[in-house]
C-alpha positions as CSV (number, residue, x, y, z in Angstrom):
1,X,18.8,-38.8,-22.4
2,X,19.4,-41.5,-19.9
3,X,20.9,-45.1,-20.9
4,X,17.9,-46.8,-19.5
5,X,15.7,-44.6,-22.1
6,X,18.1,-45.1,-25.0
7,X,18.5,-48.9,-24.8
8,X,14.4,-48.8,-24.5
9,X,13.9,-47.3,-27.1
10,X,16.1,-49.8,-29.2
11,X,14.5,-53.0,-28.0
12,X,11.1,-51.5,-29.0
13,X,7.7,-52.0,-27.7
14,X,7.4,-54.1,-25.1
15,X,6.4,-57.3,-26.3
16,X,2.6,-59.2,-25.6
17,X,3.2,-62.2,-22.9
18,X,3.0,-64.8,-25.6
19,X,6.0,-63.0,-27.1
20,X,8.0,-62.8,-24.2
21,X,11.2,-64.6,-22.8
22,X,12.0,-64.9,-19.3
23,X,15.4,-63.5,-20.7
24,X,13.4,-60.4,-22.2
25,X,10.6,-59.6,-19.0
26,X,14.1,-59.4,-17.1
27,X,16.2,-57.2,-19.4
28,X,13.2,-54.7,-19.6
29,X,12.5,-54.8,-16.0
30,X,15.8,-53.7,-15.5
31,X,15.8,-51.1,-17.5
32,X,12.4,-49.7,-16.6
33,X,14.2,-49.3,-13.1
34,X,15.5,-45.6,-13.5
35,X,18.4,-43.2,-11.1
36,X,16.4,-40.6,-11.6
37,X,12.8,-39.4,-13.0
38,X,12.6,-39.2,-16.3
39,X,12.1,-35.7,-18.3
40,X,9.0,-35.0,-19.8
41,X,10.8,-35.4,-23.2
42,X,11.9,-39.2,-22.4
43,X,8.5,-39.7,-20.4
44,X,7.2,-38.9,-24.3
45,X,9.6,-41.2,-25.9
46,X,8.9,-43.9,-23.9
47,X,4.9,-43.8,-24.2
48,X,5.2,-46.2,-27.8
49,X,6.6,-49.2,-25.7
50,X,3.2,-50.2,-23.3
51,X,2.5,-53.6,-24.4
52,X,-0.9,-54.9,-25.3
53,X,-0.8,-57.4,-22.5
54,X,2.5,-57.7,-20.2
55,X,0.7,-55.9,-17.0
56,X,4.2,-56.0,-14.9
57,X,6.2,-54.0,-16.9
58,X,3.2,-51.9,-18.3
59,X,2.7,-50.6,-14.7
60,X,6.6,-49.9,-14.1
61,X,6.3,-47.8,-17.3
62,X,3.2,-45.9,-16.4
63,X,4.5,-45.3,-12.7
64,X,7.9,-43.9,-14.4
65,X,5.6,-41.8,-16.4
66,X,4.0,-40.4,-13.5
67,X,7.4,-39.4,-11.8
68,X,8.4,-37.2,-14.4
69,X,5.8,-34.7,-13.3
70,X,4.4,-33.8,-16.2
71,X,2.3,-30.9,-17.0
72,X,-1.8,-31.9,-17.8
73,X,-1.3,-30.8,-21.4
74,X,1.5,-33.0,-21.8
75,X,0.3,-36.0,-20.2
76,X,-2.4,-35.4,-23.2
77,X,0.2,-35.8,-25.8
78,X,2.0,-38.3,-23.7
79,X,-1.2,-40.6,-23.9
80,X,-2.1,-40.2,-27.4
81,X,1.0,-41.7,-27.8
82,X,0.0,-44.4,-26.2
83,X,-0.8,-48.0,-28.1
84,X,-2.7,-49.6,-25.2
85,X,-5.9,-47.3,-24.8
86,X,-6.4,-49.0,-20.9
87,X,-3.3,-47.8,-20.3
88,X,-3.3,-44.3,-22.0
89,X,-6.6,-43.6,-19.7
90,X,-4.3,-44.2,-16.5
91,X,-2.3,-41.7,-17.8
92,X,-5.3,-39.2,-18.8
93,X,-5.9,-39.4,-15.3
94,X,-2.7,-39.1,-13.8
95,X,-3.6,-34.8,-13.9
């Protein structure tokens, strides 16, 4: 697992836009920024964090998502994981 994923994973889901610093958008921009696609193992991981509001970093998580070329079935599980139900559609249909 990549650094990016890992440090992710600590800071949690991504917060609503009433919840968020400017300090905090930055910090997980950055890290949503990743060397290398992720595995469909992190893409799955990473599914928890979508925010119920912050568009921005909601899309740089679902286009990471998409780039680990996931098979149908597991962009299934991948969106049931998924808190924000607009979001876990896009990924639905990401097949």
């Amino acid at each position: 697992m990549i650094s990016n994923v890992r440090q992710l994973l600590e800071m949690g889901r991504i917060p609503a836009d009433a919840d968020m610093s400017d300090e905090m958008f930055e910090r997980y921009d950055r890290l949503l920024q990743f060397s290398r696609p992720l595995t469909e193992e992190e893409a799955e991981q990473l599914a928890g964090l979508f925010s119920p509001d912050c568009d921005g970093l909601n899309w740089a998580l679902l286009r990471a998502i998409e780039g680990a070329g996931c098979s149908p079935e597991k962009l299934g599980e991948i969106a049931e994981k998924c808190p924000n139900e607009e979001y876990a559609e896009m990924i639905r249909k990401l097949c």
